[in-house]
C-alpha positions in Angstrom: 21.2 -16.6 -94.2 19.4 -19.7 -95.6 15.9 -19.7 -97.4 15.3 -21.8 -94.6 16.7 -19.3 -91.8 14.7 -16.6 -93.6 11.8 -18.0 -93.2 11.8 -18.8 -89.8 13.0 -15.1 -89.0 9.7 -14.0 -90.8 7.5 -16.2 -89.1 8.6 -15.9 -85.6 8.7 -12.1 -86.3 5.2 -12.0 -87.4 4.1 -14.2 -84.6 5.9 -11.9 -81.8 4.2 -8.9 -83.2 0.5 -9.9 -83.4 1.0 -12.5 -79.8 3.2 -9.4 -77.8 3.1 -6.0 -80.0 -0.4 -5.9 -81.2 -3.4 -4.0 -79.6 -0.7 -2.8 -76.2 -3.2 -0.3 -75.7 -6.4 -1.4 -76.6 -7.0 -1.5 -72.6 -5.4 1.0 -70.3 -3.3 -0.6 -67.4 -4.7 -2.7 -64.8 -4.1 -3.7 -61.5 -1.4 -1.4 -58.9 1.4 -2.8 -60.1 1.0 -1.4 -63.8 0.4 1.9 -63.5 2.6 2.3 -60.4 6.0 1.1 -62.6 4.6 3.0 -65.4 4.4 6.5 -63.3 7.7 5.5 -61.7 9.5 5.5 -65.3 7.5 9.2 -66.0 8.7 11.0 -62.9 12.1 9.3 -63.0 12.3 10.6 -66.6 10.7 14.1 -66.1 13.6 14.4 -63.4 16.3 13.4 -65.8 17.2 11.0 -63.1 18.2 7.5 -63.7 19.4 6.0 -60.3 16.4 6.9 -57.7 12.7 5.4 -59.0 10.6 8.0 -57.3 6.6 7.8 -57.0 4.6 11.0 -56.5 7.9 12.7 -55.7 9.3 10.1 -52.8 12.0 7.5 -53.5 10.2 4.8 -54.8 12.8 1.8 -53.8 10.7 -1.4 -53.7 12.8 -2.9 -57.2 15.3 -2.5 -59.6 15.6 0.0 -62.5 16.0 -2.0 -65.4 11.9 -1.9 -66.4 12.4 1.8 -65.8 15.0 2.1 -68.1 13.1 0.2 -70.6 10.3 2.4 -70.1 11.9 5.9 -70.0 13.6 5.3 -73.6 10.2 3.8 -74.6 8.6 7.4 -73.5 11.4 9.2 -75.2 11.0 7.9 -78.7 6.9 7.4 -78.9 5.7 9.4 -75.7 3.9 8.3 -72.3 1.3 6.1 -73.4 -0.1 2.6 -71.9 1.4 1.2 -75.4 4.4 2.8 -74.7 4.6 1.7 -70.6 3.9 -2.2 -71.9 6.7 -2.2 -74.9 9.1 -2.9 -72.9 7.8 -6.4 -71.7 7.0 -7.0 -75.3 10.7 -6.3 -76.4 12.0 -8.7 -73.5 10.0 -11.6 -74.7 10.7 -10.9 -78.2 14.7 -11.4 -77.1 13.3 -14.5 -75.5 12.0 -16.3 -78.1 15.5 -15.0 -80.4 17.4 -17.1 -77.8 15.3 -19.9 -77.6 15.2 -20.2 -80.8 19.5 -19.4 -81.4 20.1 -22.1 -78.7 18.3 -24.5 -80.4 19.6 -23.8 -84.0 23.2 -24.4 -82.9 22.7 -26.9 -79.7 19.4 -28.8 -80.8 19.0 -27.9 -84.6 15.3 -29.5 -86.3 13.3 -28.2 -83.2 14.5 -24.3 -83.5 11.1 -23.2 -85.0 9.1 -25.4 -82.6 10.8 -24.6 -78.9 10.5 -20.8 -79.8 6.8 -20.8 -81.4 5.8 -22.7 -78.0 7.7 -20.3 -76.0 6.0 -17.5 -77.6 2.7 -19.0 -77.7 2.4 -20.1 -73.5 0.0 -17.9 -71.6 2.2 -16.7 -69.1 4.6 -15.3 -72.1 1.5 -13.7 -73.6 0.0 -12.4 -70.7 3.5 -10.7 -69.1 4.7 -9.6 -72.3 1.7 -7.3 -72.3 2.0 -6.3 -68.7 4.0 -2.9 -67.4 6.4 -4.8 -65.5 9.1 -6.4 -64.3 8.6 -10.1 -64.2 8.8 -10.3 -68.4 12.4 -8.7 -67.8 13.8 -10.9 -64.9 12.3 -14.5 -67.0 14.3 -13.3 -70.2 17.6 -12.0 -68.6 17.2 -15.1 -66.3 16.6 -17.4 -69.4 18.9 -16.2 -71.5 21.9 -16.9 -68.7 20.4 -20.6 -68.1 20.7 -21.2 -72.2 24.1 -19.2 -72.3 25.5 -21.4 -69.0 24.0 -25.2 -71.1 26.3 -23.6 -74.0 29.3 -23.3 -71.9 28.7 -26.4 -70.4 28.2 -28.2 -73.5 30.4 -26.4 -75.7 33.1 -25.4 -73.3 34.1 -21.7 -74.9 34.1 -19.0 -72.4 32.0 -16.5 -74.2 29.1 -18.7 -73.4 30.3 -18.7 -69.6 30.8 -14.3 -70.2 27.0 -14.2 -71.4 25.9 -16.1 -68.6 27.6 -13.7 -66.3 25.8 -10.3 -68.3 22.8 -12.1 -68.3 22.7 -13.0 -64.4 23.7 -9.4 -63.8 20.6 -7.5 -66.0 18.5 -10.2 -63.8 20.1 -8.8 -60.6 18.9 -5.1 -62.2 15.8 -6.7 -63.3 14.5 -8.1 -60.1 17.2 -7.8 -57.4 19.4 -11.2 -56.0 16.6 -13.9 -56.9 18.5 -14.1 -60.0 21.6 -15.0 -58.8 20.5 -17.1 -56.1 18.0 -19.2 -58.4 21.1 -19.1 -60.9 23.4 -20.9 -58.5 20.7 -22.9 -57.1 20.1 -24.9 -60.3 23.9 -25.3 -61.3 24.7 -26.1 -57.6 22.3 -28.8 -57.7 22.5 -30.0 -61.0 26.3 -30.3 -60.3 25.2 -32.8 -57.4 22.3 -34.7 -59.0 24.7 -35.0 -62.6 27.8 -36.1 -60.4 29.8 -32.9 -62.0 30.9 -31.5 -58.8 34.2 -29.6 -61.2 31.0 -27.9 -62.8 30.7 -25.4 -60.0 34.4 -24.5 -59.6 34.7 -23.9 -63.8 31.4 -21.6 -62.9 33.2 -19.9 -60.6 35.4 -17.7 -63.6 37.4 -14.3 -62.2 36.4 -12.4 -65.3 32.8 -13.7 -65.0 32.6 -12.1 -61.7 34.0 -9.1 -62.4 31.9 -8.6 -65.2 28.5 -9.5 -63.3 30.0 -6.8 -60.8 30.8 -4.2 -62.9 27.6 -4.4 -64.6 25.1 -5.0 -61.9 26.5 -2.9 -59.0 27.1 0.5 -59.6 23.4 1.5 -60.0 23.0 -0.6 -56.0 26.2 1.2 -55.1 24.9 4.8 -56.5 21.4 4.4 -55.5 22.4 3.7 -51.5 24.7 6.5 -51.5 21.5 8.7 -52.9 19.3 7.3 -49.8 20.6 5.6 -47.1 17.1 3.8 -46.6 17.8 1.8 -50.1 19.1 -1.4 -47.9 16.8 -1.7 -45.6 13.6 -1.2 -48.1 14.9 -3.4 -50.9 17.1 -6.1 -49.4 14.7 -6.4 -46.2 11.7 -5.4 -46.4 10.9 -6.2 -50.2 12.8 -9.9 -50.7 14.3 -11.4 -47.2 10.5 -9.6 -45.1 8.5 -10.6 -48.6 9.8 -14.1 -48.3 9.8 -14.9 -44.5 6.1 -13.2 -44.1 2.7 -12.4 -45.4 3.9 -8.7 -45.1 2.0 -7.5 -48.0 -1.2 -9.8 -47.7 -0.3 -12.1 -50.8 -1.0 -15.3 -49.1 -1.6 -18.6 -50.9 -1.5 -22.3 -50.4 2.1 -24.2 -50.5 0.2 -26.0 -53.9 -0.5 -22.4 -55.2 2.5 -22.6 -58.2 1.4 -26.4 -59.5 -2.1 -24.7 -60.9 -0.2 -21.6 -61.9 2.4 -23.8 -64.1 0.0 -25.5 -65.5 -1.9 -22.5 -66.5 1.0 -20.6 -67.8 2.4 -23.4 -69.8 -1.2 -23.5 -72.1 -2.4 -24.7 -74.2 0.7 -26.5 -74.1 0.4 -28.2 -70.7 -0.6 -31.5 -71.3 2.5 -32.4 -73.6 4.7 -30.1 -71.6 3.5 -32.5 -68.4 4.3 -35.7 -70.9 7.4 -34.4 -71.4 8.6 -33.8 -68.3 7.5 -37.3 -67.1 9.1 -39.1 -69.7 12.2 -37.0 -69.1 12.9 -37.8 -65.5 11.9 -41.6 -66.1 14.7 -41.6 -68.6 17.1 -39.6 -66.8 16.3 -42.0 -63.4 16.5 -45.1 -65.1 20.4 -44.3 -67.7 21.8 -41.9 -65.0 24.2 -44.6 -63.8 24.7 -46.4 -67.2 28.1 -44.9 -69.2 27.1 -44.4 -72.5 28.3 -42.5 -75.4 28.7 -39.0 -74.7 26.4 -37.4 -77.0 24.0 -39.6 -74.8 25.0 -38.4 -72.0 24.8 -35.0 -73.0 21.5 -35.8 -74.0 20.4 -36.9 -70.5 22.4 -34.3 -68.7 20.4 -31.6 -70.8 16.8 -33.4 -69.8 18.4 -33.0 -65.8 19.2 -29.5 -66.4 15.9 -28.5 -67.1 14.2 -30.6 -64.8 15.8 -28.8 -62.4 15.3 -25.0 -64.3 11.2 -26.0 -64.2 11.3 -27.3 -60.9 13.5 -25.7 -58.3 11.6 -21.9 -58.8 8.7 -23.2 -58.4 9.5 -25.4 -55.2 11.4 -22.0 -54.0 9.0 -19.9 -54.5 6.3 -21.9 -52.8 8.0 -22.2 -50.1 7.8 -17.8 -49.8 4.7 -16.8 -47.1 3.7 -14.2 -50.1 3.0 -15.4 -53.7 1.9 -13.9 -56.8 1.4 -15.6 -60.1 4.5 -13.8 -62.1 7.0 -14.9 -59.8 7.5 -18.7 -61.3 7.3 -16.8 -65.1 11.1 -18.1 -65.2 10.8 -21.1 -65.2 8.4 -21.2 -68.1 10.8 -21.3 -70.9 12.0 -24.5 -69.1 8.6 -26.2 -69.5 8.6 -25.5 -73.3 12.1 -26.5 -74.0 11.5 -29.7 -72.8 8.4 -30.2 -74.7 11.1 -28.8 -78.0 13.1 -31.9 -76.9 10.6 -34.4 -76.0 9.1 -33.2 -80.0 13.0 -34.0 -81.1 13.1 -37.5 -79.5 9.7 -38.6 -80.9 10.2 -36.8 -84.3 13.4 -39.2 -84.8 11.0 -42.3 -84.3 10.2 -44.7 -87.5 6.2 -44.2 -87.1 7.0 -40.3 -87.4 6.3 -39.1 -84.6 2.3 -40.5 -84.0 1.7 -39.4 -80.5 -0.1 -41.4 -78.1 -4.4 -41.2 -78.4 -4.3 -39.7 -74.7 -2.2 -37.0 -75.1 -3.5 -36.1 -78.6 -7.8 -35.6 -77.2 -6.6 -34.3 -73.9 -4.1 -31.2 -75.7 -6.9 -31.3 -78.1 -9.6 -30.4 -75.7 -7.8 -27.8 -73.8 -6.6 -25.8 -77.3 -10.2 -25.7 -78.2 -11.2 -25.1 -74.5 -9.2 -21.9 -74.5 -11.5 -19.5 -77.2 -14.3 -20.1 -74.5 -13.0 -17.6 -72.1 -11.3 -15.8 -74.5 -14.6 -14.9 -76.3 -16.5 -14.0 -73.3 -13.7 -12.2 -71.2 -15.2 -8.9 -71.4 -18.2 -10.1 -70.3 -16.5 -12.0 -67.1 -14.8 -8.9 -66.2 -18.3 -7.3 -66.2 -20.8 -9.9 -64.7 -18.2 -12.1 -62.9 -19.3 -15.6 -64.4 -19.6 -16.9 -68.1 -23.0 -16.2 -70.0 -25.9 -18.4 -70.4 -28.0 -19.3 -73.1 -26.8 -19.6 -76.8 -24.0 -17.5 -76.8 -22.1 -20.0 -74.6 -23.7 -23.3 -76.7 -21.9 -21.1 -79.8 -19.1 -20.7 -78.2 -18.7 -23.9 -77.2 -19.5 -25.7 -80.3 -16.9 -23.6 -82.1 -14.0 -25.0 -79.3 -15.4 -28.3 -80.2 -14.6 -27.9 -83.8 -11.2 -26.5 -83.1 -10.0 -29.4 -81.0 -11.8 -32.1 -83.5 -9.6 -29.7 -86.2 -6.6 -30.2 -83.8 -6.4 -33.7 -82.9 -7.7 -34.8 -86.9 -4.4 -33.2 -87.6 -2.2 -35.2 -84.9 -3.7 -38.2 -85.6 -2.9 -38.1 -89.6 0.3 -39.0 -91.0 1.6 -35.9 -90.2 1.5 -36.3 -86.3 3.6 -34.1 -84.1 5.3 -32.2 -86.8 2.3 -30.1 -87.4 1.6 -30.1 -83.8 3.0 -26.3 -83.6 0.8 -24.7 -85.9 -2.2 -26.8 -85.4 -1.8 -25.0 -81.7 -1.1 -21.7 -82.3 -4.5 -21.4 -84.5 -6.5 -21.3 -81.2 -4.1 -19.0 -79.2 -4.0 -16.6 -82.3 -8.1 -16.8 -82.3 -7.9 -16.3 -78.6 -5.6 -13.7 -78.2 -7.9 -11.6 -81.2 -10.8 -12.7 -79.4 -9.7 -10.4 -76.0 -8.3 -7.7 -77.8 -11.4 -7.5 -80.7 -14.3 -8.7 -78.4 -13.3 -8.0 -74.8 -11.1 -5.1 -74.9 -13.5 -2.5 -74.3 -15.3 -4.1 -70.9 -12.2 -4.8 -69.8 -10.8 -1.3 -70.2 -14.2 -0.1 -68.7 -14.0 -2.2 -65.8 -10.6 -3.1 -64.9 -8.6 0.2 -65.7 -8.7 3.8 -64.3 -8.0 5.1 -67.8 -12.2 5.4 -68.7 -12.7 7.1 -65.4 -9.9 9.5 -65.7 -10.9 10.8 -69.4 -15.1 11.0 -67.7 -13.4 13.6 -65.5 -11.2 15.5 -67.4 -14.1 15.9 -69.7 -16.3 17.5 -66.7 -13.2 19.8 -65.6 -13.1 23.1 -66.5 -9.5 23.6 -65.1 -7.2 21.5 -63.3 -7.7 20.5 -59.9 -5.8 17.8 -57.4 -7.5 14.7 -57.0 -7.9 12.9 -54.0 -9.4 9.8 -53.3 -11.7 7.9 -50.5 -12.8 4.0 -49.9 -11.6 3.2 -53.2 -8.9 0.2 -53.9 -5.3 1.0 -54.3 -5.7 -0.2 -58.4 -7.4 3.3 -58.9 -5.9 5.5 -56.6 -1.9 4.2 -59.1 -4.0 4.2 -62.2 -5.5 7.9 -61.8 -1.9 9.0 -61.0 -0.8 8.0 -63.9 -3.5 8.9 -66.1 -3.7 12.5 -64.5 0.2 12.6 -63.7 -0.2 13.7 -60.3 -0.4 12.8 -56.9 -3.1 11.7 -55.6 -4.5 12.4 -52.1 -5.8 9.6 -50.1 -8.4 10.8 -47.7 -7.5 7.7 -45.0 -4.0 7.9 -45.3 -3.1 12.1 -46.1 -6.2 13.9 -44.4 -8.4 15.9 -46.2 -6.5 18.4 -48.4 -7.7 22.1 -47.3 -7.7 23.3 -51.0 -10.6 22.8 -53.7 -10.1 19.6 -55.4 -11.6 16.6 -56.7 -12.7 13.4 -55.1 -13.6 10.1 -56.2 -15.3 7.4 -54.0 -17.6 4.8 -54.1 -21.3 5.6 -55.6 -23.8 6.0 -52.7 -20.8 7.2 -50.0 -22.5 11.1 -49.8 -23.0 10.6 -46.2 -19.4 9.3 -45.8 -17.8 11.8 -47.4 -19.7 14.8 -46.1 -18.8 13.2 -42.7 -14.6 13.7 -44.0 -15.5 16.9 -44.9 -17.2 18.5 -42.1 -19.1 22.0 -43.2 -17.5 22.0 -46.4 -19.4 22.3 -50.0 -19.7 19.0 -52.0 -20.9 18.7 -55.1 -21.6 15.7 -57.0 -20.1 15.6 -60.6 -21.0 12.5 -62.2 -21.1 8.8 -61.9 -19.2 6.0 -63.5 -21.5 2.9 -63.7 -19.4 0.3 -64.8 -17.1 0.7 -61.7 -19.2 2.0 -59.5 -18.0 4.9 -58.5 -19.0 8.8 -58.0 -16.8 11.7 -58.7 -17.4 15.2 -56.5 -15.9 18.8 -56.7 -14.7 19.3 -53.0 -14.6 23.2 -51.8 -11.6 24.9 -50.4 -12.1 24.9 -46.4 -13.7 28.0 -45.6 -15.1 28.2 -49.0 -19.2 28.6 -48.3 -20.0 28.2 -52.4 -20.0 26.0 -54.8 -18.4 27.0 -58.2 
């Protein structure tokens, strides 16, 4: 290994562990989704069973196992924590930004250390490495067989084409056939668009497909024989009935992915957009002319991911039900052409000086992004930004952080400092959340504070159930209390004593579920509003 190599090791490994590693558990999971997959990997675990996800003791069968898997050896070596529920994401982009940065090295060497620092830096790849999840999993094994497929194609050895094949099976155990499908939809129409129809047919390798076989389908094949239901909830319900309709009330605009993109790609989106522009002018205007073949390659490349950025986003806008981690693969595609676009510009005899638009605009929106990142606790609280001199702080400081930014671009150096110059506002954002904002967020997004308020209260264990609260809490108190949880509108009232939680000033409400029986109000937790009661057995005429 180099000095060079070692070096780059070091730094990316440093960055990976403060941007994905650092402060997991400085907030307790949010959301349903979280703590649902997170409870899912503990019971499957408890169970000693790794072929049925299961949620309060029912087959749980809406996706894959591969996060599961991550989680349950992540529980096994450091125990069932939110740290521990989130590593896994935070492992997957970690591999992410390894492969970026390989590919480059041996395919597009002098932008290594750029395409994976900009990988690792996007928001999307911050914000899903840190999430309990599958969508971190799915955009790295989906990545990772779009980089090992350009290898083959460019390099021609099979091992590539073998990689590609692993990698578009863990996607399949990741997130189900999306991978697959978006895998042959880019090759299939990159094969038209480059005028390489043989491409397809070379794809097509025996051994490729018995490898992708015999490592995606025996948990499918196990898992149907274990319950019958398996096809029915995963392959139609949960990807052909969650394409085709609004089934699970995720609605959204067919623009709802361009915002999205652009969001996920900062604070890298304005040269990630010049990028792609210039790319496709390029590619539109030589696609016909014969040049040398390194050139060609060059421009084939640029098509290649075109296509990788585009076609999941256009596919999954077309989907009745969106949510914002569903385009996360396409991602990488958005930074590897702003490594390329660096590579073409770097080569230049001015040395790279970028154009005065580009450099205030990604200026602006670096500095712009330690304004939220600052006051993100206090969002999650109040639901707007603060006024008064706090904000006028706040904003003077992003002020002097894009002046610091676009002083740097427009000096001699130009774009080759334009990596670090970037990541010092998403470091300072990213320690802004977890410093400043961690604790309102944990207080007012996450079920953890409420569930420790109880247990403090309880003098011996009792079910929970809940009433007229949102789904978020009723998966994040199952986790946190590992058990089910009773839903008053959904299960009935549970004849035994137990514990309730509803929203504050419901008394009336819930004595009305609870007929004649004894209530008694425990305690109150403000920043969710939300009241806690000790429910009597039925026929129970005191209160304990």
């Amino acid at each position: 290994m180099t000095t060079r190599t070692r070096t780059d090791v070091l730094l990316l490994a440093g960055f990976c562990a403060f941007l994905f590693f650092y402060g997991l558990g400085q907030f307790g999971l949010v959301g349903a989704d979280e703590p649902r997959y997170a409870q899912v990997a503990r019971e499957m675990l408890e169970r000693r069973d790794w072929i049925t996800p299961v949620l309060g003791g029912q087959a749980w069968l809406e996706k894959p196992p591969l996060y599961y898997w991550q989680a349950m050896v992540a529980y096994s070596l450091y125990g069932v924590s939110d740290a521990a529920a989130r590593a896994p994401s935070a492992f997957d982009a970690t591999l992410l930004v390894a492969a970026v940065y390989i590919f480059l090295r041996r395919f597009r060497p002098g932008v290594e250390l750029d395409g994976a620092l900009i990988t690792a830096s996007c928001a999307g790849v911050i914000g899903y490495a840190r999430a309990a999840g599958t969508d971190m999993a799915l955009a790295t094994t989906f990545s990772m067989a779009m980089l090992a497929w350009w290898s083959w194609r460019e390099s021609g050895k099979r091992a590539y084409l073998a990689a590609f094949y692993v990698f578009v099976a863990l996607g399949t155990l990741a997130k189900g056939p999306v991978a697959p499908f978006l895998s042959a939809l880019i090759i299939g129409l990159y094969a038209v668009a480059a005028r390489e129809s043989r491409v397809v047919l070379k794809t097509l390798w025996l051994p490729g497909l018995a490898l992708f076989c015999a490592i995606s389908l025996p948990w499918y094949v196990a898992v149907q024989l274990r319950n019958p239901e398996f096809f029915r909830v995963f392959f139609l319900q949960h990807n052909l009935e969650r394409f085709s309709s609004n089934l699970y009330h995720h609605h959204a605009p067919f623009w709802y992915y361009l915002p999205v993109t652009l969001l996920a790609l900062a604070p890298w989106t304005v040269f990630s957009a010049a990028a792609f522009v210039e790319s496709a002018r390029l590619w539109l205007r030589e696609r016909s002319a014969r040049g040398p073949a390194k050139e060609n390659c060059e421009l084939q490349f640029q098509l290649f991911l075109l296509l990788w950025l585009i076609l999941p986003v256009l596919f999954f806008s077309i989907s009745q039900s969106k949510l914002p981690g569903y385009i996360l693969p396409a991602v990488p595609a958005g930074a590897l052409l702003l490594a390329d676009y660096l590579q073409r510009h770097l080569k230049q005899e001015e040395g790279g000086t970028p154009a005065k638009w580009l450099v205030v605009s990604h200026a602006v929106l670096a500095g712009a992004c330690i304004v939220p990142a600052l006051f993100a606790g206090y969002v999650a609280m109040q639901h707007h930004l603060p006024r008064g001199r706090a904000v006028m702080g706040a904003l003077v400081f992003g002020c002097v952080l894009a002046a610091g930014v676009a002083f740097t671009l427009f000096s001699r150096a130009g774009l080759r400092m334009l990596r670090f110059v970037t990541l010092i506002p998403v470091v300072l954002a990213v320690a802004a959340v977890l410093k400043i904002g961690s604790t309102s967020l944990d207080q007012t997004l996450s079920s953890r504070p409420l569930a420790r308020q109880i247990a403090s209260v309880e003098t011996y264990s009792l079910p929970l159930a809940v009433f007229g609260v949102r789904r978020e809490m009723e998966y994040g108190l199952a986790f946190y209390r590992n058990q089910t949880i009773g839903r008053y509108e959904r299960d009935s009232v549970p004849a035994e004593e137990h514990l309730l939680v509803a929203p504050e000033n419901s008394r009336t409400e819930v004595l009305r579920q609870v007929a004649s029986r004894r209530i008694l109000l425990l305690g109150h937790f403000a920043p969710q509003h939300i009241d806690y009661y000790w429910v009597a057995a039925a026929g129970s005429s005191s209160a304990r």
